[in-house]
C-alpha positions as CSV (number, residue, x, y, z in Angstrom):
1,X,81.1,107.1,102.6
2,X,84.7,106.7,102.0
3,X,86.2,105.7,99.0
4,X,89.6,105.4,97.2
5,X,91.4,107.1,94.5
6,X,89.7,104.2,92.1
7,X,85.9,104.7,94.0
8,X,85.8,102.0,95.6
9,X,84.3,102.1,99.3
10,X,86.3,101.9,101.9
11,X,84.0,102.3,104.8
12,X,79.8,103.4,105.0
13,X,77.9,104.8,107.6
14,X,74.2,105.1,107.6
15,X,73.0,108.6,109.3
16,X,69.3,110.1,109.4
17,X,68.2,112.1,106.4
18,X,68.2,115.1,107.9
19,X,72.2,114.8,109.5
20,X,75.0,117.3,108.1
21,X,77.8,115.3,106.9
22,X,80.6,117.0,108.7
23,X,79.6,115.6,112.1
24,X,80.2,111.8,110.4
25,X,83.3,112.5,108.8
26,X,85.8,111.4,111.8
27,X,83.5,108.3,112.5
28,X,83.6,107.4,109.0
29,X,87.4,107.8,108.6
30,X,88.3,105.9,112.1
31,X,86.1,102.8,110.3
32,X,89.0,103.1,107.2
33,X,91.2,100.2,107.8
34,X,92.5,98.7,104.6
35,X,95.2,95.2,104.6
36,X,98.2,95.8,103.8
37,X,99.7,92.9,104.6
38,X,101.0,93.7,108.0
39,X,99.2,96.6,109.7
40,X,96.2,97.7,108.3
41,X,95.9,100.9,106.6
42,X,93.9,103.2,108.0
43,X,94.6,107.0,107.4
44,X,94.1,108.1,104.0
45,X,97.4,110.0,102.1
46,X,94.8,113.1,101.6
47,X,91.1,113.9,102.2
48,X,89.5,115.9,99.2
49,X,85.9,117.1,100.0
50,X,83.7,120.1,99.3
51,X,82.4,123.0,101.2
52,X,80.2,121.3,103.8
53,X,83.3,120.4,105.9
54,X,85.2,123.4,106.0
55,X,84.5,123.6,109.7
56,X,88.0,125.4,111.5
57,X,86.7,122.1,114.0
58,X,87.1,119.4,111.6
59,X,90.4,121.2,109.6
60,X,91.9,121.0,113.7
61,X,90.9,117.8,114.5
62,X,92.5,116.2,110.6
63,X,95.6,118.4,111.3
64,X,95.8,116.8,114.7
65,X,95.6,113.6,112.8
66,X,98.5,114.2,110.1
67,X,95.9,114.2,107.6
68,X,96.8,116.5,104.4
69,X,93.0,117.9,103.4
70,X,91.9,119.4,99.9
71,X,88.7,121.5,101.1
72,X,87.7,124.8,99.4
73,X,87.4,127.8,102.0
74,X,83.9,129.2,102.5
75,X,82.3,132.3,101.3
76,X,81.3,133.4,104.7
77,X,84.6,131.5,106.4
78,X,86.6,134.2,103.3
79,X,84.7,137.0,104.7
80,X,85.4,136.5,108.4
81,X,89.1,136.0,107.9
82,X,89.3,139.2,105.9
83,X,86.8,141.5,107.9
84,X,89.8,140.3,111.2
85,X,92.7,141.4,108.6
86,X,96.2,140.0,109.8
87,X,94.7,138.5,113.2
88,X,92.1,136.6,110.6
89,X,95.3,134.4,109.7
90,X,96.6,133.0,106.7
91,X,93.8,131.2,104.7
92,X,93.9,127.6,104.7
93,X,96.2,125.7,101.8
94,X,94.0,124.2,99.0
95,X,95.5,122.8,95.4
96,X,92.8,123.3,92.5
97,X,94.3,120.6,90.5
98,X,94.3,117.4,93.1
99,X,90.5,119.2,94.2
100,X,89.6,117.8,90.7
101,X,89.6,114.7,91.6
102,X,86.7,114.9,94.0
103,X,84.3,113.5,91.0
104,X,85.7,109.9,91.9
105,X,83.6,110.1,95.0
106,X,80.8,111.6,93.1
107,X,80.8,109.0,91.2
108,X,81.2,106.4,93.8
109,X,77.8,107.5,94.9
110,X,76.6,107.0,91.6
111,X,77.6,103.7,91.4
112,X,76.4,102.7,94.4
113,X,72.7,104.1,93.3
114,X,72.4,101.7,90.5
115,X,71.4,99.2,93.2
116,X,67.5,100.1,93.7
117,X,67.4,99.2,96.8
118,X,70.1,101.8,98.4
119,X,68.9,104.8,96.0
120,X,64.9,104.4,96.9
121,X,65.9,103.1,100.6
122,X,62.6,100.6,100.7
123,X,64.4,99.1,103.7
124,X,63.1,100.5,107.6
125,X,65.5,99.9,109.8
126,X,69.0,101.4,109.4
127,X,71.0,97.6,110.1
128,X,69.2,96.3,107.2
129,X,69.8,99.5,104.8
130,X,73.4,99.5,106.2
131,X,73.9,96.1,104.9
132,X,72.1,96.4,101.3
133,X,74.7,99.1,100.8
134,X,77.4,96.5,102.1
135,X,76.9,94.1,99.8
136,X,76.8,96.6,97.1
137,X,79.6,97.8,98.0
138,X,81.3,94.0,98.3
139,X,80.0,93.9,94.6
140,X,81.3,96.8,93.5
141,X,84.8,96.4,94.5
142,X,85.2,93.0,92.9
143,X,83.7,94.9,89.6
144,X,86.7,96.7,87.2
């Protein structure tokens, strides 16, 4: 899920259980497209995540995009860089202070739970699952 600065969704997918995240990350962020009143929106201003998609792939493929990403640096990632010393590169920019606001997604998730439906996931098939977390998230964005 995608959400804005306020946690509001901006676009869902539905993967299996057992999926990583960082393999989902471009699809979710080419389903992004928010009115502006002429073209639609559709590349966020920055991308603050965690550790999971600190992939040199996915840090490529953003850049490639103009996409400005907030994404701590790996232990392991660290290590390697180091251990190559100056053909390891420099490491990767990252700002502490706008990282701090990753909670808002955090807690777009936990708003999103409150529906029983999307937190136990009674529903079978992913269409219908998908669309109890739609209308959730409909609900949600009209809420303050």
């Amino acid at each position: 899920m995608a959400v804005d600065g306020r946690g509001r969704p901006l676009a869902v997918r539905v993967s299996a259980g057992q999926a990583g995240d960082n393999p989902e990350l471009m699809p979710v962020l080419s389903a992004i497209s928010v009115p502006t009143g002429r073209r639609p929106r559709s590349r966020p201003d920055v991308l603050i995540a965690d550790k999971a998609y600190s992939h040199p792939s996915t840090r490529k493929a953003l850049r490639g995009k103009g996409i400005k990403t907030v994404i701590p640096e790996r232990a392991d990632q660290k290590a390697h860089r180091t251990n190559r010393g100056s053909a390891g590169g420099r490491p990767p920019a990252f700002d502490p202070e706008v990282y701090k606001q990753r909670n808002v997604v955090e807690r777009g998730f936990n708003r999103l739970k409150q529906w029983r439906g999307v937190a136990t996931r009674y529903d079978k098939k992913a269409r219908n699952y998908r669309a109890g977390i739609i209308l959730a998230a409909i609900i949600l964005c009209w809420l303050p």
